[in-house]
N, CA and C atoms as an extended XYZ file, in Angstrom:
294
Properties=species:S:1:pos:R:3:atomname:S:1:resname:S:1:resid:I:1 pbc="F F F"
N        38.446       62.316      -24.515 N   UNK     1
C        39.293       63.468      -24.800 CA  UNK     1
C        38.431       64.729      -24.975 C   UNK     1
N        37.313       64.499      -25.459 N   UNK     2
C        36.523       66.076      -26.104 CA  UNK     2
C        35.731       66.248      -24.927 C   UNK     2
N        35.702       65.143      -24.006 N   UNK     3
C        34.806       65.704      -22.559 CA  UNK     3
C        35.903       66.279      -21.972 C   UNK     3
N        37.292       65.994      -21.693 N   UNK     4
C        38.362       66.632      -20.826 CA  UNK     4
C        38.568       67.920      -21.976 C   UNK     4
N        38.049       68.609      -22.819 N   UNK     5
C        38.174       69.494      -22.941 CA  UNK     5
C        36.636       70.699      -23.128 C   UNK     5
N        36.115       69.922      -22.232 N   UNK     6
C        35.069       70.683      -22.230 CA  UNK     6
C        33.551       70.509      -23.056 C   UNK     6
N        33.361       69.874      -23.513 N   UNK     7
C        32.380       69.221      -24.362 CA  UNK     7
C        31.107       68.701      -23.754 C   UNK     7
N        30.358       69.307      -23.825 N   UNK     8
C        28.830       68.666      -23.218 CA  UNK     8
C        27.886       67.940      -23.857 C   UNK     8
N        26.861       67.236      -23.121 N   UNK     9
C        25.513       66.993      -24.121 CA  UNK     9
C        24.662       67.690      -24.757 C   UNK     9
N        24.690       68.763      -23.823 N   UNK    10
C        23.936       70.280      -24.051 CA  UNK    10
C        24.647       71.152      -25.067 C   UNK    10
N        25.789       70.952      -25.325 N   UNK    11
C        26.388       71.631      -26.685 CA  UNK    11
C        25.884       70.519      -27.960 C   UNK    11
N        26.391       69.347      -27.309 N   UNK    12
C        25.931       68.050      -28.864 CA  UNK    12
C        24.404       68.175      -29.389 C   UNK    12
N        24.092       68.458      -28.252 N   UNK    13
C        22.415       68.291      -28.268 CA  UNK    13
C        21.577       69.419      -29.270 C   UNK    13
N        22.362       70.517      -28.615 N   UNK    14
C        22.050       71.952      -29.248 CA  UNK    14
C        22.085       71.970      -30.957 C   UNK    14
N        23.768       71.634      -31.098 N   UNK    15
C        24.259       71.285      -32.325 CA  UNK    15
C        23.333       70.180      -33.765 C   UNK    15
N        23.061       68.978      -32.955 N   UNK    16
C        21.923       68.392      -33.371 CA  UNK    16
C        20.397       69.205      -33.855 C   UNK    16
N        20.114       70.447      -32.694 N   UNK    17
C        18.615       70.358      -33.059 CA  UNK    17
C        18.641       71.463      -34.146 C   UNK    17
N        19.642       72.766      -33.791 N   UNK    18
C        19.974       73.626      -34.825 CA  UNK    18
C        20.320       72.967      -36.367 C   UNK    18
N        20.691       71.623      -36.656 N   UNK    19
C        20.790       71.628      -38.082 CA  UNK    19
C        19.442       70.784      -38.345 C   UNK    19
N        18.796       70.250      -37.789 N   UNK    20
C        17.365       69.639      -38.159 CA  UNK    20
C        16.661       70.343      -38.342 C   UNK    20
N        16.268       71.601      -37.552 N   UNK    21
C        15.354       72.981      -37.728 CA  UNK    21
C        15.717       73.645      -39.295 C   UNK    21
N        17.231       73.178      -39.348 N   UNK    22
C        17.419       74.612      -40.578 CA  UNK    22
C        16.363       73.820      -41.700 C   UNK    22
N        15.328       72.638      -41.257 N   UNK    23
C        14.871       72.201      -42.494 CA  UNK    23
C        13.507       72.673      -42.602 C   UNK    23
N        12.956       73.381      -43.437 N   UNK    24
C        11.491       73.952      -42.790 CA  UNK    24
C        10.852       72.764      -42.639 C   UNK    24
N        10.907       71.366      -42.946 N   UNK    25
C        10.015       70.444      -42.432 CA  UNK    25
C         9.799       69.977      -41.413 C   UNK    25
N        10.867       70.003      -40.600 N   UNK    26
C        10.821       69.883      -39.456 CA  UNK    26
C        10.547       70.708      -38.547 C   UNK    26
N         9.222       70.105      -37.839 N   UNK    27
C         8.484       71.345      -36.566 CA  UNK    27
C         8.933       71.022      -35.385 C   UNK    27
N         9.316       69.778      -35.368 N   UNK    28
C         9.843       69.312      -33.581 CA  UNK    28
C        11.179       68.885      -33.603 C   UNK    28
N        11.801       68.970      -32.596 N   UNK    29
C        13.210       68.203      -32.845 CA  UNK    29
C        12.971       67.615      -31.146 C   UNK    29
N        13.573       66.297      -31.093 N   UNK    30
C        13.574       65.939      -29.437 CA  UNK    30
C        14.389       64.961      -29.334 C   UNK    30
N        15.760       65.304      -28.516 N   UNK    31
C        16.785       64.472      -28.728 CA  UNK    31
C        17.264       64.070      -27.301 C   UNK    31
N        17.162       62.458      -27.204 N   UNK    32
C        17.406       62.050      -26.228 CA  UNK    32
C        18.863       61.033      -25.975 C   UNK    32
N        19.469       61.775      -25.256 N   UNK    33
C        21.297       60.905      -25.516 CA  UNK    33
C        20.736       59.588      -23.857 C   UNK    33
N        21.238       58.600      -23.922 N   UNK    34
C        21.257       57.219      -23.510 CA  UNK    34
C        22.320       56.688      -23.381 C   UNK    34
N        22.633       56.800      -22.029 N   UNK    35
C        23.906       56.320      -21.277 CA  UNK    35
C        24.473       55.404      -20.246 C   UNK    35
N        23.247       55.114      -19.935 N   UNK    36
C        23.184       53.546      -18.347 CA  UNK    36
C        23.563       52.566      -19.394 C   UNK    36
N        24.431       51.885      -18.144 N   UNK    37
C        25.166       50.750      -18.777 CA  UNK    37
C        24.409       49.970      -18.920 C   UNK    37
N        23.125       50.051      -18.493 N   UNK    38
C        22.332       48.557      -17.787 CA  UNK    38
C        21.170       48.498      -19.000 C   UNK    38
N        21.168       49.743      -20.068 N   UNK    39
C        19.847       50.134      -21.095 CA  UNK    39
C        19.985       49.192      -21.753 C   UNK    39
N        18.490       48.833      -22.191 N   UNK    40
C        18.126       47.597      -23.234 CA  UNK    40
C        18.677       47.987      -24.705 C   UNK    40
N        19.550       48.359      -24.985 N   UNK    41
C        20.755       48.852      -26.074 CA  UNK    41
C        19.743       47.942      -27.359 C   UNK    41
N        19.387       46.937      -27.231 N   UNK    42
C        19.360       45.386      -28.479 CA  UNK    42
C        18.540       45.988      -28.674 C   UNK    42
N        17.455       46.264      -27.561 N   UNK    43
C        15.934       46.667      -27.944 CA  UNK    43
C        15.760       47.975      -29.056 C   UNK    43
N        16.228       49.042      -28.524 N   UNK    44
C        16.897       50.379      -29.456 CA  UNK    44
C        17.394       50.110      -30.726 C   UNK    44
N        18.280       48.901      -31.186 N   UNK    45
C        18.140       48.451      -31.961 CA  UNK    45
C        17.021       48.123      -33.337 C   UNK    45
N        16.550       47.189      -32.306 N   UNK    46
C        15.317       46.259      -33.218 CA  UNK    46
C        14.471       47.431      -33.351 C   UNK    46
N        14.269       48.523      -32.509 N   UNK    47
C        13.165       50.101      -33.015 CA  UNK    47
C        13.673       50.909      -33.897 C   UNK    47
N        15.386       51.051      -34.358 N   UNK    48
C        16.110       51.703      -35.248 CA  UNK    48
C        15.404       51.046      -36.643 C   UNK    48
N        16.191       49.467      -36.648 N   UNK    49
C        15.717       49.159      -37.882 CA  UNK    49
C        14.476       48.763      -38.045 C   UNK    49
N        13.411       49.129      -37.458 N   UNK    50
C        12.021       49.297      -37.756 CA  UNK    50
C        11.517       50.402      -38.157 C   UNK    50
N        12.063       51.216      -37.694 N   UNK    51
C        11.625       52.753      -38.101 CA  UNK    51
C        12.428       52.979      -39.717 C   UNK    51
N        13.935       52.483      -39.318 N   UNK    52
C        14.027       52.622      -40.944 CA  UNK    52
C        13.551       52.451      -42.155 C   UNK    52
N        12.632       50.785      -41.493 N   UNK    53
C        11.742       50.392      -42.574 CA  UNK    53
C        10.737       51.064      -42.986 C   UNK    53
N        10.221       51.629      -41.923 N   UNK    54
C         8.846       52.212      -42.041 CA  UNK    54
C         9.504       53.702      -43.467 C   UNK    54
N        10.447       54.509      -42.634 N   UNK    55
C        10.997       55.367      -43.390 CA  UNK    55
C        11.387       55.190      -44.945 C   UNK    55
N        12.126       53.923      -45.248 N   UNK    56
C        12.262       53.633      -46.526 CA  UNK    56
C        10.762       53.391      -47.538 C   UNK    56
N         9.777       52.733      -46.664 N   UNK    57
C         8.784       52.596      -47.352 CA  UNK    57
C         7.792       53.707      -47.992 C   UNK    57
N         7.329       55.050      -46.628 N   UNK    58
C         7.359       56.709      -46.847 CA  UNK    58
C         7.746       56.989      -48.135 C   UNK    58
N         9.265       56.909      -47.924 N   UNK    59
C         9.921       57.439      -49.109 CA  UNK    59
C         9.617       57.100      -50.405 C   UNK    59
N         9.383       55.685      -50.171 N   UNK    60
C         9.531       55.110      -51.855 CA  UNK    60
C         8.047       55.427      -52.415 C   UNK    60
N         7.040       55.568      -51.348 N   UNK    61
C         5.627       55.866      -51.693 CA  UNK    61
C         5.747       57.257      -52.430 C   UNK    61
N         6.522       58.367      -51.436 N   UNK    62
C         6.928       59.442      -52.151 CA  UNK    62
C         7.665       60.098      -53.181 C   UNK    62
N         8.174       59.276      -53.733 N   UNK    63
C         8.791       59.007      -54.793 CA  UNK    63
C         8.367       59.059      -56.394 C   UNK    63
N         7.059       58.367      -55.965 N   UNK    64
C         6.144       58.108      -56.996 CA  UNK    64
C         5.870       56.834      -57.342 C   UNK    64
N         6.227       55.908      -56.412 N   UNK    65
C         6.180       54.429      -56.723 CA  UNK    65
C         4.630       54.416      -56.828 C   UNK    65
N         4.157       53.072      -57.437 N   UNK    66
C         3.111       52.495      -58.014 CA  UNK    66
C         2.138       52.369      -56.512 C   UNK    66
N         0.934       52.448      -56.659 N   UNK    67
C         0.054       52.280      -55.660 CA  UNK    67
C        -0.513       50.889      -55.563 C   UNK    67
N        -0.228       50.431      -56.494 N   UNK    68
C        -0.361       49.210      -56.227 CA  UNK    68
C         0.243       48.430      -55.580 C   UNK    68
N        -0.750       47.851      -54.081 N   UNK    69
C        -0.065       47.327      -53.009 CA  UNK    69
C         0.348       45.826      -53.469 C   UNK    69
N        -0.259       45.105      -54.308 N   UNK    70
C         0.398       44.070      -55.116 CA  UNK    70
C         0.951       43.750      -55.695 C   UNK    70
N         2.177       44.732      -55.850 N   UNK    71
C         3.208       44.282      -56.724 CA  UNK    71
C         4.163       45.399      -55.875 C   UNK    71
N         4.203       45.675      -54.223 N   UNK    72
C         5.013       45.436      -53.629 CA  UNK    72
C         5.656       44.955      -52.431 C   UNK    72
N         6.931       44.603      -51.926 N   UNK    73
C         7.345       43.880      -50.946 CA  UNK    73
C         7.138       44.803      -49.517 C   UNK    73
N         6.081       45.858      -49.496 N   UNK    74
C         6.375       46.550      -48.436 CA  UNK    74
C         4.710       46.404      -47.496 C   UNK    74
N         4.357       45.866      -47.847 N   UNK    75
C         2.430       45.779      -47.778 CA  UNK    75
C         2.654       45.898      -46.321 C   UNK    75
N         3.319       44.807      -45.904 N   UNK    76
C         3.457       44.708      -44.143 CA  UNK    76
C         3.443       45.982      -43.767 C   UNK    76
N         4.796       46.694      -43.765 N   UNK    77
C         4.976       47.536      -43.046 CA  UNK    77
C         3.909       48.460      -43.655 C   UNK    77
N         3.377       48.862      -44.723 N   UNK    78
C         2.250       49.861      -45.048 CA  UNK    78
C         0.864       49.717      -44.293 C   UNK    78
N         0.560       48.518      -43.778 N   UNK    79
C        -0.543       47.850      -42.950 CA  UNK    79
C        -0.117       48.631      -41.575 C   UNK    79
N         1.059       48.413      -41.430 N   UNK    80
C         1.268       48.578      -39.809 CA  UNK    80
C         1.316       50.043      -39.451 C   UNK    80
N         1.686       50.931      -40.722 N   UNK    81
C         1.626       52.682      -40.177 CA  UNK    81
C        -0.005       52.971      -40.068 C   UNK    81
N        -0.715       52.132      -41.673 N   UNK    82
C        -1.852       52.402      -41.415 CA  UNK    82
C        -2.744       52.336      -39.681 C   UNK    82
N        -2.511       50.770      -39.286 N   UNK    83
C        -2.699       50.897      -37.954 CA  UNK    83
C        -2.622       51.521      -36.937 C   UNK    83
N        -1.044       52.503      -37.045 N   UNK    84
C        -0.904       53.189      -36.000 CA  UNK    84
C        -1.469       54.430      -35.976 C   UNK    84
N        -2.290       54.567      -38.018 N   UNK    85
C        -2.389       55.594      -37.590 CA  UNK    85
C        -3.827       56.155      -37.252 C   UNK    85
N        -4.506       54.624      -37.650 N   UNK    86
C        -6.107       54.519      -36.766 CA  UNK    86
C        -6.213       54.795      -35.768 C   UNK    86
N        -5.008       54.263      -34.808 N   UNK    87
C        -5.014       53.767      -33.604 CA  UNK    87
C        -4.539       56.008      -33.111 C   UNK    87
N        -3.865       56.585      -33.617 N   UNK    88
C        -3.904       57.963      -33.449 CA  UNK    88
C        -4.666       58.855      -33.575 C   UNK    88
N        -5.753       58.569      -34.518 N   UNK    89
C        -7.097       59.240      -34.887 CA  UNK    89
C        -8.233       58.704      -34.094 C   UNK    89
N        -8.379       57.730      -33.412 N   UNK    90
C        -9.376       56.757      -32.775 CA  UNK    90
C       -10.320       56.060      -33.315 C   UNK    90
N        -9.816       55.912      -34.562 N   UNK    91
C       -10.416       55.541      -35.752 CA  UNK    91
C       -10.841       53.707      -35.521 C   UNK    91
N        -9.923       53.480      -34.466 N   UNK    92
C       -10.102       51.895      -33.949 CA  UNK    92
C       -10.328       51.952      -32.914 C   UNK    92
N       -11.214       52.964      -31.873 N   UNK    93
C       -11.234       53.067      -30.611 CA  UNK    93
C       -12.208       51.408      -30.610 C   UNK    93
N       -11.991       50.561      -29.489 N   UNK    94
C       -12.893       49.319      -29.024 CA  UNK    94
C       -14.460       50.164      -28.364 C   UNK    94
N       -15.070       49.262      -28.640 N   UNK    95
C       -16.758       49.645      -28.771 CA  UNK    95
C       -16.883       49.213      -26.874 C   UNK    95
N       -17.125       50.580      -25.735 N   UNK    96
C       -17.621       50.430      -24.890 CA  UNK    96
C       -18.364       49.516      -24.452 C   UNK    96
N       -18.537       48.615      -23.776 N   UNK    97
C       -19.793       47.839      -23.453 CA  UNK    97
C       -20.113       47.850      -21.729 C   UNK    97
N       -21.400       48.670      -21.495 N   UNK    98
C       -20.679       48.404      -20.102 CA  UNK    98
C       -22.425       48.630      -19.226 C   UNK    98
């Protein structure tokens, strides 16, 4: 109905990035709409609620929770940002051999 009256992605899209910006924390906005029937939909999934995790864990660090990684249930996922974020700095680049 809101496409037969005119409604685009490029208006939704717009709409989307204008209220994320109004946040000064946010420096990028990049919004991608996904529409083939044939898209790995499950997969998008299983990356939603991974990222959430990662996000809930952020948060609770920011919060003021305890630094002590032993007395909480989130160690995993705190291991795994750490990783990615070696792996972004090249902080784990593999040792040339050649």
């Amino acid at each position: 109905e809101a496409k037969n009256k005119g409604i685009t992605f490029e208006q939704v899209g717009n709409l989307y990035i204008r209220h994320f910006k109004k946040d000064p924390n946010v420096l990028n906005v990049r919004l991608v709409f996904l529409t083939a029937e044939d898209a790995k939909y499950d997969l998008l999934h299983d990356d939603a609620k991974k990222t959430r995790s990662i996000t809930r864990a952020l948060s609770k660090i920011l919060e003021g929770m305890s630094t002590d990684c032993n007395s909480c249930n989130l160690k995993s996922i705190c291991d795994e940002v750490e990783g990615m974020r070696e792996l972004h700095f090249g902080q784990n680049k593999p040792e040339f051999k050649g």
